[in-house]
C-alpha positions in Angstrom: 142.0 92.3 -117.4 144.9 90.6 -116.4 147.0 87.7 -118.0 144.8 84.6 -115.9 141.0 86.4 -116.6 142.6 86.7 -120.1 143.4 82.7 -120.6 140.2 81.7 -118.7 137.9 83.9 -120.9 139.5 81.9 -124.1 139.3 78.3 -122.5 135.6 79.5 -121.9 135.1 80.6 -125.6 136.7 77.3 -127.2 135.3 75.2 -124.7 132.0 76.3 -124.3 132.1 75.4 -120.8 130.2 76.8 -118.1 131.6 75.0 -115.1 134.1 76.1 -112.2 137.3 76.6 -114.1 140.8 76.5 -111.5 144.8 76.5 -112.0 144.2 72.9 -111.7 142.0 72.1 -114.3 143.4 70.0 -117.0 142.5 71.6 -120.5 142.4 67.9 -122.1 140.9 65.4 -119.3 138.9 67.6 -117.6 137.4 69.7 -120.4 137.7 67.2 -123.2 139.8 69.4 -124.8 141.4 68.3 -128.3 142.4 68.2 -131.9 141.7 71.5 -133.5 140.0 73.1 -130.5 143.6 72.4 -128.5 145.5 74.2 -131.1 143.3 77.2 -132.0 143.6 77.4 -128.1 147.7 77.8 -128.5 147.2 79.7 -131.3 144.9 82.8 -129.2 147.6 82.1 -126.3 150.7 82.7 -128.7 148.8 85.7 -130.5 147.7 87.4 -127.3 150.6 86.9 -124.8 153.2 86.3 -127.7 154.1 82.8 -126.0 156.3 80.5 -127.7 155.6 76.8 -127.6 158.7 75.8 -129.8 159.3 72.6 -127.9 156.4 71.8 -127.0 155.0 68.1 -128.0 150.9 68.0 -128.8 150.3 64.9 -128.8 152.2 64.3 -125.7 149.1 67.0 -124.3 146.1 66.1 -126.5 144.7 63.7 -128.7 143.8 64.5 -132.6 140.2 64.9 -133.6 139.4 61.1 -134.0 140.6 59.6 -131.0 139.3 62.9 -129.1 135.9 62.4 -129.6 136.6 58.6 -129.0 138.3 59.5 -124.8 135.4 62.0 -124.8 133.2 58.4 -125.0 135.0 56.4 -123.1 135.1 59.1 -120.0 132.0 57.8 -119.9 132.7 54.2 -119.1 135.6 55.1 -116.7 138.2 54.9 -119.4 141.1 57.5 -118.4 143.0 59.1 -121.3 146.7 58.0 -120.9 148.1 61.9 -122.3 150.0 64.2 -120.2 148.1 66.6 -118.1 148.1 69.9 -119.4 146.4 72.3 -116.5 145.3 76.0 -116.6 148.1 76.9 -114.1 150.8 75.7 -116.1 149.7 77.1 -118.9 149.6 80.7 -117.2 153.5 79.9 -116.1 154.4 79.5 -119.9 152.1 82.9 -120.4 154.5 84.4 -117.5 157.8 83.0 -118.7 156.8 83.7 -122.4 157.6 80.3 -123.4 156.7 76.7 -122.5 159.0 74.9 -120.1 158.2 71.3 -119.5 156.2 70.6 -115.8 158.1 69.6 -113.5 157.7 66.1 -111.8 
């Protein structure tokens, strides 16, 4: 399996989900991704691929358990979460480069 089937097959796993998943798809505000569930993701990305995300800001990318399930509400009503977007692609660069680096504007 190579390093992308390897990421999608543990975004599937901790998110349960069973739509289309692209490089484009934002692990917070497209999959409601958040709180513990966001960081046992980093966790199976560092222990599988070794990738270091010293640097990198969590609550810049994803709200805590609490105000998770309150953007997974509002999604509902139209509200739009305010975090940085944190997509699939980017996170397979950091796999690639073996450490986060910062997207670039």
């Amino acid at each position: 399996m190579d390093d992308r089937e390897e990421l999608l097959k543990i975004v599937r796993d901790i998110t349960r989900t069973r739509r289309p998943i692209t490089d484009s798809t934002c692990l917070h505000h497209d999959l409601s991704l958040f709180g513990e569930d966001a960081a046992e993701l980093l966790e199976r990305v560092h222990k599988m691929f070794g990738t270091s995300f010293e640097g990198f800001e969590f609550d810049s990318y994803f709200p805590d358990e609490v105000d998770g399930h309150f953007y997974h509400l509002a999604k509902m009503f139209g509200f739009k979460s305010k975090k940085k977007r944190l997509s699939v692609g980017h996170l397979l660069a950091a796999i690639k480069a073996g450490h986060w680096c910062k997207e670039t504007e």
